[in-house]
C-alpha positions in Angstrom: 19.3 16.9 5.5 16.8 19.6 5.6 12.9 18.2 6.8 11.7 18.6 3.1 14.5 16.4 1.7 14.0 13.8 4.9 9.7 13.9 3.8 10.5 13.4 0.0 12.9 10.7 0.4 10.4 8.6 2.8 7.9 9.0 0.6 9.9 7.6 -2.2 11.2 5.0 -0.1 7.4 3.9 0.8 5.6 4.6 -2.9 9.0 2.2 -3.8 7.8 -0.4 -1.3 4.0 -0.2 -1.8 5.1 -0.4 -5.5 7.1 -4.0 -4.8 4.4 -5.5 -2.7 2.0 -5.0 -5.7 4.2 -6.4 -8.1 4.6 -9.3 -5.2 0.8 -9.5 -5.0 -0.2 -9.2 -9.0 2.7 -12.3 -9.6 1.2 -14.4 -6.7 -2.6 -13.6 -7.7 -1.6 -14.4 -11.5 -1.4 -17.9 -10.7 -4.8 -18.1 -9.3 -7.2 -16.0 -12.1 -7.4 -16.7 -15.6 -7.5 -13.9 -18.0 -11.0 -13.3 -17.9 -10.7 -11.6 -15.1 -9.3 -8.4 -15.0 -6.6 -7.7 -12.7 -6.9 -4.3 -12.3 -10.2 -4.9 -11.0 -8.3 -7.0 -8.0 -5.4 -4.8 -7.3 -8.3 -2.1 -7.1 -10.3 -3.8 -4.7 -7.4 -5.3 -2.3 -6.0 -1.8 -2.6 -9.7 -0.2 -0.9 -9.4 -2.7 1.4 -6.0 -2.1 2.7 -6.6 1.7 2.7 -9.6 1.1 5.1 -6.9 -1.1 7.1 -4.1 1.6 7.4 -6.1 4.4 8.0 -7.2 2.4 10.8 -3.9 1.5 11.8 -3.1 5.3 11.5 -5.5 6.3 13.6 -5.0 4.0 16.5 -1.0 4.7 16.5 -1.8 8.6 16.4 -4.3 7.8 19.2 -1.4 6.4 21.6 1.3 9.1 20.7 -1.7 11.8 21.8 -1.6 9.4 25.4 
């Protein structure tokens, strides 16, 4: 398999597993808002937040392969 086959098929496997641990978080958060809240607004916001995180992650990991 050639590298740009090998990058496009990781990518699809992790925008398919980002996509199933929304749906996982937008069921479980359903059960604890009420319509008037909007939950776009709260996928939006834990989605900031866990960019912060993995970029963090990333550069810590990227950090100890440069060791």
């Amino acid at each position: 398999m050639s590298e740009v086959v090998k990058k496009k098929f990781t990518n699809i496997q992790i925008n398919m597993g980002i996509k199933k641990e929304l749906e996982r978080a937008s069921y479980e958060l359903s059960t604890y808002f009420d319509e008037r809240v909007p939950m776009t607004r709260i996928l939006q916001t834990m989605v900031d937040h866990c960019m912060d995180d993995a970029k963090a992650i990333i550069k810590k990991e990227m950090n100890f392969e440069g060791k």
